[in-house]
C-alpha positions, 0 to 999 in steps of 0.5 A: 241808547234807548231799549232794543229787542231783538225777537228771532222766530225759528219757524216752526220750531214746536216742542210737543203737542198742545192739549187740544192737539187731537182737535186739529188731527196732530196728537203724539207729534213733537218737532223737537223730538223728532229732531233729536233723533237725528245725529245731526242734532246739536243745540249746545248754547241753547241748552246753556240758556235753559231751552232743555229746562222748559216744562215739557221738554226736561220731562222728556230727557233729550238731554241733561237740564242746565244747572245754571240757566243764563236765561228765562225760558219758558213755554208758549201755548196758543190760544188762537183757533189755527196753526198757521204762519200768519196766525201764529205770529198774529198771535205773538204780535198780540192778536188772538183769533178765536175762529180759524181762517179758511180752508179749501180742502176741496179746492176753491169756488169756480167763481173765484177762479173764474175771475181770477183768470179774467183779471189776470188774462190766464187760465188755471190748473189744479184747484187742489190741495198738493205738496208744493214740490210735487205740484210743480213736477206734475203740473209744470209741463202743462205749465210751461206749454199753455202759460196757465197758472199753477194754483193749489192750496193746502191744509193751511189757509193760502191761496198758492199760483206756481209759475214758471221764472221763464214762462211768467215774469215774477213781477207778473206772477207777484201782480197776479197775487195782488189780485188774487189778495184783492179777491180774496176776501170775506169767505174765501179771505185766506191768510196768505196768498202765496207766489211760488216762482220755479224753474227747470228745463221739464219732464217734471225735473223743476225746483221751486226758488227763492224769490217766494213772496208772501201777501197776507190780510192785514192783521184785524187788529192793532199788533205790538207792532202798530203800538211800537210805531205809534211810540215814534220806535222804529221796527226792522224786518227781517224774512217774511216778517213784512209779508205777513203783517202785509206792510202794516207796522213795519218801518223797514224791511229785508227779504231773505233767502234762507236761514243764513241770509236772515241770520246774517241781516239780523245781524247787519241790523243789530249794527244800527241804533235806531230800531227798537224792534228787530223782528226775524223770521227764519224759515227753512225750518217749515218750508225745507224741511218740516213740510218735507219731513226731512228729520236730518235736514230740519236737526241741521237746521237747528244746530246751525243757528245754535252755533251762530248764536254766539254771533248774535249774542256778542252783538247785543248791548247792555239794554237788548233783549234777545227772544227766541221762540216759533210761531206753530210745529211742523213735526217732521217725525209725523208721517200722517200729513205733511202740515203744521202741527198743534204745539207749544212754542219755547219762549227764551229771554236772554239779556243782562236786564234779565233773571234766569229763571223758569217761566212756566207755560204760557196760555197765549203766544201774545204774552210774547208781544206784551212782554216786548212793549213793557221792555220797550216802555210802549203803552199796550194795547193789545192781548196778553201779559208782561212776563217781566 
């Protein structure tokens, strides 16, 4: 059978500030730190991989390094001018981006919203940066009552519309996002517009569901995703994967509604032989609970993945590599915003086809993508280089 890679992003996972840290508002911030002080904490087969080995992360004693590591491990830092979802895995894929994407923090041109609602036929309220759970409370009986859009942003580069699953139809609201996509371009081109269906019968008790989809600029240049493609390889996505690269380089996909789910069509993936690529997005790291500063949820959140590891690692044939890494941090200790933060990523390679041993530190997340096509025998033509 041909070589297989199976790349799992824990969103968010970071594991201590990056040197430019203060540049982007985020210095003394750490997610696994944060994580660890939770009793809830448990990552007992990732430490058997060497994830408590890494520079950085042994320094700092959270618990006793691996004496024999089963896998490479290392760390990441990245080189692109963001900390976002969609340049982070821009960058894993092979794409850094030296200016970061657009943010409203004061809300978006009136222009902009005036088309909006011309195209689409409703009106708009908020225009501001806001939590996503408290927007819909403050906002949703307005909502509900007069059917106008929900449209607010945050610290990071999206265009986000809210609307009720019982008010606005989700084919709508994701019609809606099209425009908005379409909109969106030059000066305001954010990197994600985002739908953000909920549901709730008013007085500000609504909640926000799983049926979220992402629309993302395509990448500005070719990803280890295109050159998988371009070698007649077959790409499997899985989550938020396909929303984030828009479409572009992705031979199937799968949406998830959360962790488990996304662990779970991994592994129905892992059952097939024709993809060369798997590549996971797990996302309730970030959005239930980074974003939220939930300590004990986000540390059960990572215990529960290291204990299926097993799972995904029992899957795994004689030529798969597993990967393991995150895309930016969203310290849930850091109660001076509620944004991502500027930190190293891991990198964990695990596979029969793999020494254990110390990677160092990385000065680009794209090393990770250039590392997949060497494994895959794919020609590169991206940024970064081969680990291996």
């Amino acid at each position: 059978m041909d070589r297989r890679v199976i790349m799992i992003v824990m969103d968010s996972f970071g594991i201590g500030e990056e040197p430019d840290a203060e540049k982007f508002g985020d210095l003394g911030t750490n997610t696994l730190r944060s994580c660890t002080t939770s009793k809830y904490f448990k990552a007992d087969n990732l430490k058997k991989m060497g994830f408590f080995n890494i520079d950085g992360v042994k320094e700092l004693n959270y618990t006793e390094e691996e004496t024999m590591p089963t896998a490479a491990y290392g760390r990441m830092q990245e080189a692109s001018m963001g900390k976002d979802t969609t340049i982070g895995h821009w960058e894993i894929a092979g794409v850094i981006s030296p200016e970061p994407l657009p943010t409203f923090p004061d809300g978006f041109p009136q222009e902009t919203l005036d088309e909006f609602e011309r195209l689409t036929g409703r009106g708009v309220l908020c225009n501001k940066p806001y939590s996503g759970t408290t927007v819909i409370n403050e906002y949703g009986d307005e909502h509900v009552e007069t059917g106008k859009w929900i449209v607010y942003t945050s610290a990071d580069s999206v265009f986000q519309i809210a609307a009720h699953e019982e008010v606005v139809p989700l084919e709508e609201l994701y019609e809606a996002c099209r425009i908005a996509r379409k909109i969106l371009t030059g000066k305001t081109g954010v990197g994600r517009v985002i739908a953000r269906p909920f549901v709730g019968k008013g007085n500000g008790n609504y909640t926000r569901t799983s049926n979220r989809h992402d629309f993302s600029l395509e990448p500005p240049k070719t990803t280890m995703l295109d050159d998988i493609i371009n070698a007649s390889k077959m790409v499997l996505a899985v989550g938020k994967i396909k929303d984030i690269f828009a479409g572009v380089g992705i031979s199937e996909y799968v949406y998830t509604t959360g962790n488990e789910d996304g662990i779970n069509k991994t592994l129905d993936y892992m059952d097939r032989d024709d993809a060369s690529l798997i590549f996971t997005n797990l996302v309730d790291y970030d959005m239930l609970y980074g974003h939220r500063r939930d300590i004990d949820g986000y540390a059960k959140a990572v215990a529960y993945f290291d204990n299926r590891l097993p799972e995904i690692i029992s899957k795994m044939r004689d030529d798969d590599i597993l990967m393991i890494t995150a895309d930016h941090g969203c310290d849930p200790g850091y109660t001076k915003t509620t944004d991502h933060t500027r930190e190293y990523v891991p990198f964990i390679m695990y596979g029969k086809n793999i020494t254990p041993r110390n990677l160092g530190t990385h000065t680009t997340f794209a090393d990770m993508g250039a590392t997949v096509l060497d494994y895959l025998n794919v020609k590169s033509t991206i940024e970064g280089k081969s680990v291996l």
